[in-house]
C-alpha positions in Angstrom: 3.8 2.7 30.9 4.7 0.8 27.6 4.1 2.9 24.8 1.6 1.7 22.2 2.8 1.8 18.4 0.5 1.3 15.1 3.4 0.2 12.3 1.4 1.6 9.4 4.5 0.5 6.8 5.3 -3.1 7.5 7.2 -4.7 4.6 6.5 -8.2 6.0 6.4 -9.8 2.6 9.6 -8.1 1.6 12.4 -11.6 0.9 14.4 -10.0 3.9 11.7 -11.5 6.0 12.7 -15.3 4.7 16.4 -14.2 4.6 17.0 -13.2 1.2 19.3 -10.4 0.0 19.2 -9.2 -3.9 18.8 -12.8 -4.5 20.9 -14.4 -2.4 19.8 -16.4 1.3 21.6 -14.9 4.3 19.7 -16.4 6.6 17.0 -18.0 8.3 13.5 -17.2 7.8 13.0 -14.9 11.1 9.2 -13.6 11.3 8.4 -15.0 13.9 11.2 -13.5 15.7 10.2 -9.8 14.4 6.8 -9.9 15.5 7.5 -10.8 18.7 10.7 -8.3 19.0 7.7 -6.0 17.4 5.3 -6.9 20.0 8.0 -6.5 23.0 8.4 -2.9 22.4 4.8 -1.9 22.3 4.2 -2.5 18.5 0.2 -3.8 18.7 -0.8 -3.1 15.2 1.0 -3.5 12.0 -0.4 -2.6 8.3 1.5 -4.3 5.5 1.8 -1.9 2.7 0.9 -3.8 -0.6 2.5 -2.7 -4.1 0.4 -4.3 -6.9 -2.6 -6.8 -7.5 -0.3 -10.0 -6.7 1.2 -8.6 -3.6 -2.5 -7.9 -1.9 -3.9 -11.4 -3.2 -0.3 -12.5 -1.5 -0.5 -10.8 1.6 -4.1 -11.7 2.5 -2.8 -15.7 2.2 0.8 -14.5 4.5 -1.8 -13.0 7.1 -3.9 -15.8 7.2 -1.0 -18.1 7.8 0.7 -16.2 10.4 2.0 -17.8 13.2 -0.1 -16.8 16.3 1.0 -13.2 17.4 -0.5 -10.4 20.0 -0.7 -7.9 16.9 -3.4 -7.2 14.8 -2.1 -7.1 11.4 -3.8 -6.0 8.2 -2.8 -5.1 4.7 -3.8 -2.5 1.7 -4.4 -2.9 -1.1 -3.4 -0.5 -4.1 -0.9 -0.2 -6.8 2.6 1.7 -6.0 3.6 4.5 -8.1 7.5 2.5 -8.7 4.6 -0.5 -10.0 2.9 1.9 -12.3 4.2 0.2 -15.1 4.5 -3.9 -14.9 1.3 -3.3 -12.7 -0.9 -1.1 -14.0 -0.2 0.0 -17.8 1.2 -3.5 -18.4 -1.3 -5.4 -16.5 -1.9 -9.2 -18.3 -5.1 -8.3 -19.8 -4.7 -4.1 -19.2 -5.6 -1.4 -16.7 -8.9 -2.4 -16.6 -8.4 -5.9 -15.6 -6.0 -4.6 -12.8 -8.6 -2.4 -11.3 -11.5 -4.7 -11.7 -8.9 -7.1 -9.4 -8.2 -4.5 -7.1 -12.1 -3.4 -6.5 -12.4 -7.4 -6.0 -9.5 -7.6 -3.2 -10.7 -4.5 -1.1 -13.4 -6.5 0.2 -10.3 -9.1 1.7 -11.0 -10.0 5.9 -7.7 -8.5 6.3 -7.8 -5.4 4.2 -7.3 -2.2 6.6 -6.7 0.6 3.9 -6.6 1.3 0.0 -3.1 2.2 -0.9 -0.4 2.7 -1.3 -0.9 5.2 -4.4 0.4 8.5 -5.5 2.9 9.9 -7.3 6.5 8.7 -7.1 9.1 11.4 -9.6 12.3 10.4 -7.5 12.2 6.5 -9.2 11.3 7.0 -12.6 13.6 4.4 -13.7 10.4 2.0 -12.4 7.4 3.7 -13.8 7.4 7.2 -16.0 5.1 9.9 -15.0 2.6 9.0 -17.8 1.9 5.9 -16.1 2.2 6.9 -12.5 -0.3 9.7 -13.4 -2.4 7.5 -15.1 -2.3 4.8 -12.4 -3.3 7.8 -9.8 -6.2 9.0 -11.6 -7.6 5.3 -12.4 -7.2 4.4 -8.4 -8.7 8.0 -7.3 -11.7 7.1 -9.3 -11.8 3.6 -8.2 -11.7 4.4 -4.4 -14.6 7.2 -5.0 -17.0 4.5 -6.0 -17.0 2.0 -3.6 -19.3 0.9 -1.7 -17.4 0.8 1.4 -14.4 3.2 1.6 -11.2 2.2 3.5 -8.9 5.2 4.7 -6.1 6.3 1.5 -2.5 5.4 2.3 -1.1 8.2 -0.2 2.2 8.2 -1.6 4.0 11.7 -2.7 7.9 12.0 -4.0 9.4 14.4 -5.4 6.0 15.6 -7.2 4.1 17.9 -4.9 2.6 20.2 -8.0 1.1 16.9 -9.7 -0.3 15.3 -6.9 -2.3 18.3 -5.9 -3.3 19.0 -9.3 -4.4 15.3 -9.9 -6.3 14.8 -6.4 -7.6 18.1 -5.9 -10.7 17.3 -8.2 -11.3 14.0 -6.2 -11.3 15.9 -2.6 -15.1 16.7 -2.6 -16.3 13.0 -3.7 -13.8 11.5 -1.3 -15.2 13.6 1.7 -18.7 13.3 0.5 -18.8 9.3 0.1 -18.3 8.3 3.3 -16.7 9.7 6.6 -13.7 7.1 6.5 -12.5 8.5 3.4 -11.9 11.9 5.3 -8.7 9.5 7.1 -5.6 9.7 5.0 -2.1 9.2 5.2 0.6 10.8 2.7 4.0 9.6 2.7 5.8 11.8 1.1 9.8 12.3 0.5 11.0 15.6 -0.4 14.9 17.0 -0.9 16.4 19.7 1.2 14.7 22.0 3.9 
């Protein structure tokens, strides 16, 4: 029996996927040739994980054009801690205008979960922890009112204390506003044993 697989972190829009290297072409664009090694080995499902406001409006256009493919692919939407910064504090037009975007793009055809958010301490050299709090906080409030929740695609590094302390508050209205919301996912990084 094949096994069955669910990618949940599939960089597809990443520039290795068109050949590119820190800037530089290496090859081919080969997508079509990862799916289908994807698909060989049992991979039916794939969920792009989206980093900022541009990379979901993005993503929803890559799926659509897709070459056809057995998996079901999907994407979040949600603003990366390392993108805390350029997408969220710096936002052309602010933080509000990001989040009014994002609470537009949940409702995308190929949107699957809201994420990925959290915390990220290890890569501070992106984003500081003001705004990667900040951005948490904003997109924990956003998720808890919408209309129709998606499942959270979490992100935890190398901050454990602060990501409880700044979801913790948020656990009750996420259970209580819909049964999806009870579905998360937490990739987290941690140092040592």
């Amino acid at each position: 029996v094949m096994p069955r697989f669910f990618d949940i972190g599939a960089n597809l829009t990443d520039e290795q996927f068109v050949g590119k290297y820190r800037g530089r072409r290496h090859h081919q664009p080969d997508l079509r040739q990862v799916l289908s090694r994807a698909a060989d080995v049992g991979v039916e499902r794939l969920l792009i994980t989206c980093t900022d406001v541009s990379d979901a409006t993005a993503c929803s256009d890559f799926i659509a054009a897709l070459p056809t493919s057995p998996l079901l692919v999907a994407h979040t939407v949600g603003i990366h801690p390392t993108n805390a910064t350029r997408g969220f504090a710096n936002f052309e037009g602010g933080p509000t205008v990001a989040l009014a975007r994002l609470k537009d793009l949940v409702t995308g055809t190929h949107v699957a979960a809201y994420g990925e958010f959290g915390l990220d301490y290890d890569r501070l050299h992106f984003a500081c922890k003001e705004h990667q709090r900040a951005c948490f906080t904003a997109q924990l409030e956003l998720v808890c009112g919408l209309s129709s929740p998606l499942p959270l695609f979490l992100h935890e590094r190398a901050a454990f204390a602060d990501f409880v302390e700044l979801i913790s508050p948020f656990l009750p209205r996420l259970r209580d506003s819909c049964p999806r919301h009870g579905r998360a996912f937490v990739h987290g990084h941690h140092r040592g044993a």
